[in-house]
C-alpha positions, -999 to +999 in steps of 0.1 A: -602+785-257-618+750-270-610+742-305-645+728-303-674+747-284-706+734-272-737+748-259-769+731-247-808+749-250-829+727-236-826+696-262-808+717-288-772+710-286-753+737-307-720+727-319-694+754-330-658+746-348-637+772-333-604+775-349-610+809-369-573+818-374-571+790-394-607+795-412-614+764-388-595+739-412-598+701-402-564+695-385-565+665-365-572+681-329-603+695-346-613+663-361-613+646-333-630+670-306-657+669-331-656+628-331-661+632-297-691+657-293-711+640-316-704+607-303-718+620-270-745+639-289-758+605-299-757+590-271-772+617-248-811+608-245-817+646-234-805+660-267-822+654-300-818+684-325-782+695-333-768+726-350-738+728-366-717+756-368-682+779-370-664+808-358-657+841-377-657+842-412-651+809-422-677+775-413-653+753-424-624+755-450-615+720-452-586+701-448-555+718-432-529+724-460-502+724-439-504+699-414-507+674-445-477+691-459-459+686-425-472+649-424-463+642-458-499+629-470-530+644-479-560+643-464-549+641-428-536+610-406-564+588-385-581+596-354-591+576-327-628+583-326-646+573-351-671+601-361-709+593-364-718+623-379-689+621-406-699+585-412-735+598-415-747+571-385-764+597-361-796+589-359-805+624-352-812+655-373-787+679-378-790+714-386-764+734-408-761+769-394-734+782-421-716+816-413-690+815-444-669+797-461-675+760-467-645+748-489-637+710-497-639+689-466-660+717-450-685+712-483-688+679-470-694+684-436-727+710-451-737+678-471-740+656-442-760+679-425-803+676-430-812+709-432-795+741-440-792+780-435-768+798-442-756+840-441-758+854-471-723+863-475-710+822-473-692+808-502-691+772-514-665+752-527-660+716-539-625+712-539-618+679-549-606+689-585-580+714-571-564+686-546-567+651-559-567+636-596-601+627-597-629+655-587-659+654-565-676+635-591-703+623-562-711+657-543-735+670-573-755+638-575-760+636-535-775+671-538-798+660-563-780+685-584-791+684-627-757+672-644-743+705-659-747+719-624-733+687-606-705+692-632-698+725-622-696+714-585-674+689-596-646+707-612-641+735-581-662+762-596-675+783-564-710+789-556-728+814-536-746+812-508-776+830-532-768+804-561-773+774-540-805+788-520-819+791-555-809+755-567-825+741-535-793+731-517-799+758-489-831+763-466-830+793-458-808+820-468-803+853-439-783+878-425-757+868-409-769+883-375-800+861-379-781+828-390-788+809-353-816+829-344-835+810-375-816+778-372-827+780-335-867+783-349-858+753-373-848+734-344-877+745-320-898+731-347-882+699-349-887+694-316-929+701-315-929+668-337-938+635-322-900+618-313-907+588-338-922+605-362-890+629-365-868+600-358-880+578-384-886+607-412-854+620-417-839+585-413-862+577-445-854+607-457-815+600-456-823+563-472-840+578-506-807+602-508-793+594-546-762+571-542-732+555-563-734+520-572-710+499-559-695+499-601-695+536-602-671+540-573-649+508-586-641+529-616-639+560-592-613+539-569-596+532-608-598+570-617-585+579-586-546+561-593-554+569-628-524+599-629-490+609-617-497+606-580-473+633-573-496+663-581-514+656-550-491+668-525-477+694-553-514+710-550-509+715-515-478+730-512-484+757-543-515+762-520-496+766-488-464+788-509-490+812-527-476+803-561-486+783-597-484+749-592-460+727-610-486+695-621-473+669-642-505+650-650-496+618-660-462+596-655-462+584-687-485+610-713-507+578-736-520+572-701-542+598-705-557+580-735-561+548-715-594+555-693-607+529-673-643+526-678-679+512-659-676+479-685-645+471-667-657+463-631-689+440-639-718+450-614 
């Protein structure tokens, strides 16, 4: 059974994560199967509307836990294909088709998407907060999101798939029986436009996106030392053991006082 499966309808290309016993968590196999279908996604001149998808009851839950506890590191080692759709270089439309749960790494595969539906029974998650030191200070203003909400994102709060129809992050919001059934129609219409008219929209679309300036994610870099480094990999394995984790916040306690700030990294 692929870890990644594919189908093709017409110039659709449907692209499913496939690892539901492990809520299809981004181990390295996975990452790099999916490297590989969208690289040959772009390429392909007889596909031009994707939809991106997962198995059973999870879409994606984000990094795998234990394979970074087993390596020793977080976020997962290096693969050999480098990913246009995780580097956001297709120059394609993408469609999210979102069965479940879309937890940290799995949030940002929905972001990078250009359109969205999801069932009505999928949960959100930016999990930044509960794995590194610094949270996903980025994820709310990329959605456009107002600040108390971009706050909430920030510091692991969950959303519904309900919630986030209703703030405009989702398109559509289903059943689950009709989740590709309606991201198929999305597609379908994609396709009626003329080629360089699609092509060129969304790629405008995807340049007025709000951004960090290049001083915002200095003192992001800054924040993200800014802490006992430990706590990381600590996170994971409470995560992995089912227990209270053990964080020690900073390595020395007036460190917490000390805050770099934007002043410090002239623009």
């Amino acid at each position: 059974m692929a870890i990644v499966e594919t189908e093709q309808h017409g110039q659709i290309f449907v692209i499913r994560m496939n690892r539901p016993e492990r809520l299809n968590a981004m181990g390295k196999e996975l990452r790099e199967q999916l490297a590989q279908q969208w690289s040959m996604f772009r390429k392909n001149p007889d596909l031009e509307v994707a939809i991106f998808t997962g198995t059973g009851r999870s879409f994606c839950a984000g990094e795998d836990m234990k394979e970074s506890l087993a390596e020793g590191a977080p976020g997962g080692s290096e693969i050999e294909t480098r990913d246009p759709f995780w580097h956001m270089e297709l120059e394609k439309p993408v469609i999210g088709a979102i069965n479940g749960f879309a937890m940290g790494g799995g949030f940002m595969l929905v972001e990078r998407t250009d359109l969205r539906v999801a069932s009505k029974n999928a949960v959100f998650e930016v999990s930044e907060a509960k794995r590194w030191l610094l949270g996903g200070y980025n994820h709310g203003t990329f959605a456009n999101m107002p600040y108390p909400i971009a706050m909430e994102m920030a510091l692991g709060y969950r959303f519904s798939a309900q919630r986030f129809y209703e703030l405009g992050f989702i398109n559509r919001l289903v059943e689950p029986d009709e989740l590709m059934p309606t991201a198929m129609e999305m597609a379908e219409h994609l396709l009626t436009l003329p080629p360089a008219a699609r092509v060129n929209t969304v790629h405008m679309m995807r340049q007025i996106r709000p951004t960090m300036t290049a001083q915002q994610d200095a003192l992001a870099d800054a924040l993200h030392q800014h802490g006992d480094l430990n706590d990381r990999m600590e996170s994971r394995a409470a995560f992995s053991e089912k227990r209270k984790p053990n964080f020690k916040g900073w390595v020395n306690a007036e460190d917490r006082y000390n805050m770099p700030n934007l002043a410090d990294f002239p623009e």
